[in-house]
C-alpha positions as a printed Julia matrix, in Angstrom:
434×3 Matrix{Float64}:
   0.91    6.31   17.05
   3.16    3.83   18.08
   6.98    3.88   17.61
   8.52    1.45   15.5
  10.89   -0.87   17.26
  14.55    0.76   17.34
  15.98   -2.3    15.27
  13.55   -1.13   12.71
  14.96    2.4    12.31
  18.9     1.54   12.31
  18.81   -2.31   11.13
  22.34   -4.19   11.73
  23.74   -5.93    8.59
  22.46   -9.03   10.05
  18.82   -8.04    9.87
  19.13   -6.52    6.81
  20.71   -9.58    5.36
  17.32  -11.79    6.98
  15.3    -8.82    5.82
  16.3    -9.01    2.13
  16.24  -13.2     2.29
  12.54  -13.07    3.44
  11.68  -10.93    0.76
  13.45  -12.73   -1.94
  11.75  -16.32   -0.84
   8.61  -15.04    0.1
   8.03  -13.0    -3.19
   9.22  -16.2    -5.13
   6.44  -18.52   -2.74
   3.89  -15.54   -3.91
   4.56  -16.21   -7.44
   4.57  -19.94   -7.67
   0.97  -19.6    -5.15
  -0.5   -16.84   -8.14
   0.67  -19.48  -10.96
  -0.96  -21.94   -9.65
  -4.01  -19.77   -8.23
  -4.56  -18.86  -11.98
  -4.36  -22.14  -13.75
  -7.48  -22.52  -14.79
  -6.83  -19.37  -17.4
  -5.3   -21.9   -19.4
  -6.56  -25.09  -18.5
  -9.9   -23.96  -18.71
  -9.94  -23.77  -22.44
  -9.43  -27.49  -23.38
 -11.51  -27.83  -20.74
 -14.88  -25.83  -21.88
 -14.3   -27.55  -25.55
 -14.21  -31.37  -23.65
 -17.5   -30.29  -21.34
 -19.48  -28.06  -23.01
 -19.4   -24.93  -21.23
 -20.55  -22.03  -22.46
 -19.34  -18.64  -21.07
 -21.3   -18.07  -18.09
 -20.42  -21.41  -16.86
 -16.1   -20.95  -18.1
 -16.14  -18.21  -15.78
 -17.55  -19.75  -12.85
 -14.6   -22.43  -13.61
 -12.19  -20.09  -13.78
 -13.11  -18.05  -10.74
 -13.87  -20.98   -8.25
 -10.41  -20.91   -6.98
 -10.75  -17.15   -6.34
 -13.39  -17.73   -3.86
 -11.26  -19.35   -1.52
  -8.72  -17.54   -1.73
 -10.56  -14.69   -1.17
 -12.4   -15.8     1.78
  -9.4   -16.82    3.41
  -7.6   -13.95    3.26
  -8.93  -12.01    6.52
  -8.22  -15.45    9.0
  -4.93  -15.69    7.14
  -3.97  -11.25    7.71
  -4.89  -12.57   11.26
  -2.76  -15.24   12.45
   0.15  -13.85   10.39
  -0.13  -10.93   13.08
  -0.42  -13.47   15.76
   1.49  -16.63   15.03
   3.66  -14.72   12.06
   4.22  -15.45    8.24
   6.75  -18.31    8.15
   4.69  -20.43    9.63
   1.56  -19.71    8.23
   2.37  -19.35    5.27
   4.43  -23.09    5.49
   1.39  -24.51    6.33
  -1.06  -23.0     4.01
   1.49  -24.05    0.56
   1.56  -27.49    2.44
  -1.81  -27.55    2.23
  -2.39  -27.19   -1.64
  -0.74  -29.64   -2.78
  -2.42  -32.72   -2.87
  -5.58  -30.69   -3.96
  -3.23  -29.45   -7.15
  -1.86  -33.18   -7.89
  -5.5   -34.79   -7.58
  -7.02  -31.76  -10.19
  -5.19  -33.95  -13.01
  -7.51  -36.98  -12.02
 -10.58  -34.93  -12.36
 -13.28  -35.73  -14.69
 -16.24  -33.86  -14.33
 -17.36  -30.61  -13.73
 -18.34  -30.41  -10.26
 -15.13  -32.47   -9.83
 -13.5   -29.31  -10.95
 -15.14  -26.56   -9.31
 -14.92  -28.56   -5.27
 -10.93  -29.31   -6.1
 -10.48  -25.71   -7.22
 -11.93  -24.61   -3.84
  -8.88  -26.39   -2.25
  -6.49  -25.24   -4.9
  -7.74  -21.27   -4.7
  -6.0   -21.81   -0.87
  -2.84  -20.75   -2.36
  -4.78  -17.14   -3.29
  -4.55  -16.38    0.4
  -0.92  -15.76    0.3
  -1.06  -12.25   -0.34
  -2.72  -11.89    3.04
   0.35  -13.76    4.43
   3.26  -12.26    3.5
   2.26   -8.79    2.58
   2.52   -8.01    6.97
   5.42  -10.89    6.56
   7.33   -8.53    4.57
   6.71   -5.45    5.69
   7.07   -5.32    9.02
  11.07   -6.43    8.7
  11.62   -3.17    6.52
  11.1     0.79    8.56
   8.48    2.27    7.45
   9.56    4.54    4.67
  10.66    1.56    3.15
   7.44   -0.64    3.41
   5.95    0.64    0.0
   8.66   -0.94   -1.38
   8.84   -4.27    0.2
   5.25   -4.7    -0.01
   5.27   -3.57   -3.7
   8.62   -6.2    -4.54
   6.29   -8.91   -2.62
   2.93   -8.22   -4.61
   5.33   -8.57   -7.75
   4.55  -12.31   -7.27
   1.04  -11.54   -9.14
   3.89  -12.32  -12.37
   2.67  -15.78  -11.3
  -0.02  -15.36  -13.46
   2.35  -14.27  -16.63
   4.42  -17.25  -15.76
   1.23  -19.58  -16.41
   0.68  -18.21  -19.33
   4.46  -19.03  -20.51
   4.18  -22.98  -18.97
   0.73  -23.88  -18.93
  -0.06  -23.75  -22.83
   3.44  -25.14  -23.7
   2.45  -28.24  -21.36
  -0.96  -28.81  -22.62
   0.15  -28.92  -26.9
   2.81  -30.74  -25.52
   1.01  -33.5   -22.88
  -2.3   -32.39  -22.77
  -3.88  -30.77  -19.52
  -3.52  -33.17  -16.88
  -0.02  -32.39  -16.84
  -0.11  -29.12  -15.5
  -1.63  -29.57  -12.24
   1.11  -32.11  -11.66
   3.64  -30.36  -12.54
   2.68  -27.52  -10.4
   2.27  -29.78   -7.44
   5.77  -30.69   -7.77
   6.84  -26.98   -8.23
   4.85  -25.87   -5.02
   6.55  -28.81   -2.98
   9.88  -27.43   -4.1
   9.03  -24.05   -3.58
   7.5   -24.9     0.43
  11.01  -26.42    1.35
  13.05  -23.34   -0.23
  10.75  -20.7     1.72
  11.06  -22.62    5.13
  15.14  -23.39    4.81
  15.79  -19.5     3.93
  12.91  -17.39    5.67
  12.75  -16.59    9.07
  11.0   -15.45   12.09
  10.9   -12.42   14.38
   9.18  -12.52   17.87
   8.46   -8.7    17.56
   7.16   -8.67   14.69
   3.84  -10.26   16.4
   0.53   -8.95   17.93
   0.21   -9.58   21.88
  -0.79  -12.68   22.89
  -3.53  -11.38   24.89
  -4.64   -9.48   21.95
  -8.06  -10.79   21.33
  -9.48  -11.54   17.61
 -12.67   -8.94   18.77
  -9.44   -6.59   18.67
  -8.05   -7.19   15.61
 -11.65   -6.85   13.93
 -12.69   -3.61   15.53
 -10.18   -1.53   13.06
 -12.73   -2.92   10.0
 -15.38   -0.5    11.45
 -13.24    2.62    9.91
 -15.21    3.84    7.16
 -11.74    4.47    5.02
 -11.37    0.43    5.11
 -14.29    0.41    2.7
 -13.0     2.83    0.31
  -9.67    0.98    0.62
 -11.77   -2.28   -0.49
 -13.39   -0.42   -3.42
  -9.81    0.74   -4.82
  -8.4    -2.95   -4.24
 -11.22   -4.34   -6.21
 -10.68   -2.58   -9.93
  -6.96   -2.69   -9.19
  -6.25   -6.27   -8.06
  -9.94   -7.84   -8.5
  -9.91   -6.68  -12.21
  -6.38   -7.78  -12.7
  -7.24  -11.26  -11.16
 -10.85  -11.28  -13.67
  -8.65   -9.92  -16.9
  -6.01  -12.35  -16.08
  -8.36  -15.74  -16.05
 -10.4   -14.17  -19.27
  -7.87  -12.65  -21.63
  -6.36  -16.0   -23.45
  -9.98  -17.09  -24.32
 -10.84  -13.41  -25.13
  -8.14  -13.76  -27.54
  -9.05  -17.05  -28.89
 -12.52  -15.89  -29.47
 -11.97  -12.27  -30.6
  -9.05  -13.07  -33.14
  -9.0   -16.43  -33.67
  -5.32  -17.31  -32.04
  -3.89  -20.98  -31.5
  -4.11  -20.96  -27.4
   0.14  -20.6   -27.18
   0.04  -17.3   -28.98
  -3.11  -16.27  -27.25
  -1.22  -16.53  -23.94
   1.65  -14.93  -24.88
   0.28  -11.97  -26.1
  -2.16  -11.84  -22.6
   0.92  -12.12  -20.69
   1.33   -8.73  -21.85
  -1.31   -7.7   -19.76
  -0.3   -10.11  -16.82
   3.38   -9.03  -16.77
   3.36   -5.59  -16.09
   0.67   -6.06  -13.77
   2.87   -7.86  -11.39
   5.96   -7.1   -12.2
   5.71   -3.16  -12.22
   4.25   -3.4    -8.89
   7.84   -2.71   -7.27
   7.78    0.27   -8.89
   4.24    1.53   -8.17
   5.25    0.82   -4.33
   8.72    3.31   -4.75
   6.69    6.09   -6.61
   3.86    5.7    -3.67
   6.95    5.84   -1.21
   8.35    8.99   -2.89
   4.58   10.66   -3.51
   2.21    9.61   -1.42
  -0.66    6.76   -1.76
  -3.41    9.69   -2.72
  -1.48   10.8    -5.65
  -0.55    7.6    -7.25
  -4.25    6.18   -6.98
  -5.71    9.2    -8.09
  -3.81    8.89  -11.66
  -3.51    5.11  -11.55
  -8.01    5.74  -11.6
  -7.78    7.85  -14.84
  -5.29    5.82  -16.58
  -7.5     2.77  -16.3
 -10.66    4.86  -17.19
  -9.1     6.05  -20.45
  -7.91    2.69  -21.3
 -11.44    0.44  -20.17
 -13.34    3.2   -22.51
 -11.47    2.36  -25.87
 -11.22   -1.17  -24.54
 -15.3    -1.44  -24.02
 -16.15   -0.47  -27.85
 -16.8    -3.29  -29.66
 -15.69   -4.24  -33.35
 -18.45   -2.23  -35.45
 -19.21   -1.75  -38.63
 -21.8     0.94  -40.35
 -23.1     2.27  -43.88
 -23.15    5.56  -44.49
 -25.21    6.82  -47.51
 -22.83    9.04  -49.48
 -23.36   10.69  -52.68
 -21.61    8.09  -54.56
 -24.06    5.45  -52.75
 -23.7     3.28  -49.91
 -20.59    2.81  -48.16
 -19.26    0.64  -45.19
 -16.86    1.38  -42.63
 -15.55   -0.68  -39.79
 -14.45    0.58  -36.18
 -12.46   -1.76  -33.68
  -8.92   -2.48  -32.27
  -7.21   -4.55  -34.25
  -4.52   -6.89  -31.92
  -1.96   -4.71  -31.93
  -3.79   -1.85  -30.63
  -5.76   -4.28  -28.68
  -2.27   -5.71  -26.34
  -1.26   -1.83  -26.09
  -4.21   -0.91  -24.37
  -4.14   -3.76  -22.17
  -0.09   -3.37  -21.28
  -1.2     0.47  -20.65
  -3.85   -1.04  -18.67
  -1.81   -3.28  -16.31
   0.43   -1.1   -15.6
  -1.43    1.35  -14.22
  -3.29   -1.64  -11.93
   0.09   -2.4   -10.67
   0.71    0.78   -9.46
  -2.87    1.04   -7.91
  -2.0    -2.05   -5.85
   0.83   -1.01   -4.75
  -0.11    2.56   -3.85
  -4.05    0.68   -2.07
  -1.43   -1.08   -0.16
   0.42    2.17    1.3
  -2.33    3.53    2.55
  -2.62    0.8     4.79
   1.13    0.47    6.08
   0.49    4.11    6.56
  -2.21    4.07    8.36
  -2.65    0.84   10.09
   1.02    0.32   11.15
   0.28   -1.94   14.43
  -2.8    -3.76   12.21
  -1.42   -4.51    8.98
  -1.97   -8.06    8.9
  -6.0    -7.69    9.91
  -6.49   -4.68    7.64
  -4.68   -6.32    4.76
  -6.81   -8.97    5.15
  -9.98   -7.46    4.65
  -9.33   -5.41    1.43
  -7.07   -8.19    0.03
 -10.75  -10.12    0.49
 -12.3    -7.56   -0.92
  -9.81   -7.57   -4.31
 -10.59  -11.71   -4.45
 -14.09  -11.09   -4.31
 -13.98   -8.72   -6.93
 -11.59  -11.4    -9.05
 -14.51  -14.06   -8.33
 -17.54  -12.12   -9.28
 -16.22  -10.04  -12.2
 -15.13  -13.4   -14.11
 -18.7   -14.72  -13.98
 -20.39  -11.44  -14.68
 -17.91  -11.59  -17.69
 -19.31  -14.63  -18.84
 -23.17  -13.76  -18.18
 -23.05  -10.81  -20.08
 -21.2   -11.81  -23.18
 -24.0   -14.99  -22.87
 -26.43  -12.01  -22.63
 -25.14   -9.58  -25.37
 -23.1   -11.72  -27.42
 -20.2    -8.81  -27.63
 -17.15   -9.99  -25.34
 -16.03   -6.1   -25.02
 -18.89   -6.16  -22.79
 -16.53   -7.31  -20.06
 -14.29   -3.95  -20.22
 -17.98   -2.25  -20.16
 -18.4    -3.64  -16.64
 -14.75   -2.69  -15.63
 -15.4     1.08  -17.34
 -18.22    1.17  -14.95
 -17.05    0.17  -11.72
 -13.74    2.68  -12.33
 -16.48    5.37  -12.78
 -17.57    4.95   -9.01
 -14.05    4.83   -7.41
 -13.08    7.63   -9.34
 -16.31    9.69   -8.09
 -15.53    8.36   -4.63
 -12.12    9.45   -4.09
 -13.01   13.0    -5.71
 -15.78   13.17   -2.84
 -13.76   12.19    0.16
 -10.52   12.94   -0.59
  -9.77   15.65   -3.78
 -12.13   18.07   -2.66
 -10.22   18.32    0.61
  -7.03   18.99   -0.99
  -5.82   22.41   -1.06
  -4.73   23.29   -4.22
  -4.51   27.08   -3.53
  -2.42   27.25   -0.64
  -3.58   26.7     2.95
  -7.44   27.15    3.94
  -8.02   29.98    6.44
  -8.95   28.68    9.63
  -9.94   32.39   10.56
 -12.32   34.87    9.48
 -10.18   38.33    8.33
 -13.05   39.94   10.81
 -11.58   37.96   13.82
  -8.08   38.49   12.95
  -8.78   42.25   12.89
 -10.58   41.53   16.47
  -7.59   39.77   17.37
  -5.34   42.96   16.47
């Protein structure tokens, strides 16, 4: 394995200074590219009411911008590690903007889903400063900078807090240019207090056939599996939960995104502290619970409001079974938690195990999450077009834990000594060996 670069193990003041000023700018950058990444959560609403959509078609709105981001994500892990994250990740804010200020002058709705292509660039900046970050910070010390960084998924809590007040207020053209002018701002803070390292870069003559040969390890793809419930169903539950509430309780659109914010919140926020606890006990561990926390919450999430007569002796009588709101936001702040931990602890795996690669590797699962927030969205909308019961979505999510959770028990648990250490001899050659 390689060694870390000395000025990594015993930082001067001055690098810890830059250290803790790249994290701070890049982690705010993150959130402003996740508040603008999720916009349509919000915007989408007045949106499906002026063009008709039904549900299948909202989510394929709403998830549009997740599909570049998501593709994006492996060229961006790559020439972080080779040309390094101020720069590329300068460039790629730059590079949003006018796509966000033009989405206010859209009208129909292919207008909508070939600008949000442009706009879901900013969705690639997870894959840009996640190696950014880490690599100014030793190694014990990575699950927390990459864990402060991926806090910046609050950018989807903070839409929720500006995008409905703007639309009562202004309408929704208003948004996108207000968040045009907020991403301008926050691409001239980054570059005036961020910096750049020549170390923290892969070899020049490192070829991109290199830096792809790692994504043959067969752990990658469990790695991508995790990353999906964890960050592809907090992207998917992020984009659906206003409208869920709109639908499923009848709330005005402001209170609807305040109470999914609840859900949004702790799923970026916590993140800091899932990347400490995976620090302090191990990626395996945290995952591992993080799995059956969200498998106990998606299965009282999935049942649906019901109600059912029972004959009794006194005749006929009806009862009803569902989560009322309150119960409802509980399960869902239970729920985001634990998928901020899970990213965080996905995440430590890889500075664990990919030191050197971190950018490619990160990458590739990050694309893997984004996928997951881009399909899961639309398979939302097909199957509550399908079954008419919205709880169908947390169904789906119930489901895809199931796997993950009977994948890690197959290549990892059932490895794990749990009674002490295996013996690696037979008592009839240790007597032989006497």
């Amino acid at each position: 394995m390689p060694t870390i670069p000395e000025s990594h193990t015993a930082p001067s003041p001055v690098i810890a200074r830059q250290a803790w000023s790249v994290l701070i700018v890049s982690t705010v950058a993150f959130t402003v590219c996740f508040m603008v990444w999720m916009m349509f959560g919000v915007i989408g609403i007045p949106l499906k009411k002026t063009l008709g959509l039904n549900a299948t078609e909202f989510g394929l709105l709403t998830a549009t911008p997740v599909l570049t981001g998501s593709l994006i994500r492996v060229p961006l892990g790559i020439w972080t590690d080779k040309y390094g994250g101020r720069i590329v990740m300068t460039v790629l804010m730059a590079s949003t903007v006018p796509a966000i200020w033009l989405m206010a002058y859209a009208t129909a709705y292919w207008h909508f889903l070939v600008i949000g292509l442009f706009v879901g660039l900013a969705g690639g900046s997870f894959s840009v400063g996640t190696p950014y970050v880490a690599r100014w910070f030793p190694k014990q010390r990575q699950g927390m900078a990459m864990g402060v960084y991926g806090a910046g998924n609050s950018g989807a809590a903070v839409n929720k807090f500006v995008a409905p007040a703007l639309v009562v207020a202004f309408g929704w053209a208003l948004v996108p240019q207000v968040y045009a002018a907020v991403m301008l701002l926050t691409l001239i803070v980054f570059w005036l207090f961020s910096s750049s390292d020549p170390t923290h870069l892969v070899p020049s003559q490192t070829k991109f056939s290199d830096q792809l040969r790692t994504l043959k390890d067969p752990r990658i793809l469990k790695y991508c599996q995790y990353y999906s419930i964890v960050f592809g169903g907090y992207v998917a539950l992020s984009l659906w939960m206003v409208q869920y509430y709109v639908g499923e309780y009848g709330l005005d659109i402001r209170v609807a995104a305040l109470l999914a914010a609840c859900f949004s919140l702790p799923g970026g926020v916590l993140r800091a502290i899932g990347g400490i606890l995976a620090d302090k006990y191990g990626a395996h561990s945290v995952t591992w619970w993080v799995l059956w926390a969200s498998w106990i919450c998606l299965f009282l999430l999935s049942y649906p409001q019901t109600d059912f007569t029972v004959l009794t002796v006194d005749g006929p009588r009806t009862f009803h079974i569902g989560l009322n709101v309150v119960a409802f936001t509980l399960l869902m702040f239970a729920l985001g938690t634990a998928f901020a931990f899970g990213k965080a602890s996905t995440f430590k795996y890889i500075s664990d195990e990919y030191p050197t690669n971190i950018g490619t590797v990160s990458g590739i699962v990050g694309l893997a999450g984004g996928l997951g927030g881009f399909i899961l969205p639309i398979m939302f909308g097909a199957l509550m077009d399908l079954t008419g019961i919205r709880s169908s979505a947390f169904m789906l999510m119930y489901g895809v834990v199931w796997v993950s959770l009977v994948w890690m028990y197959w290549t990892e648990m059932r490895r794990t000594e749990v009674m002490g250490p295996r013996e690696t001899t037979s008592p009839i050659a240790r007597q032989l060996a006497d």
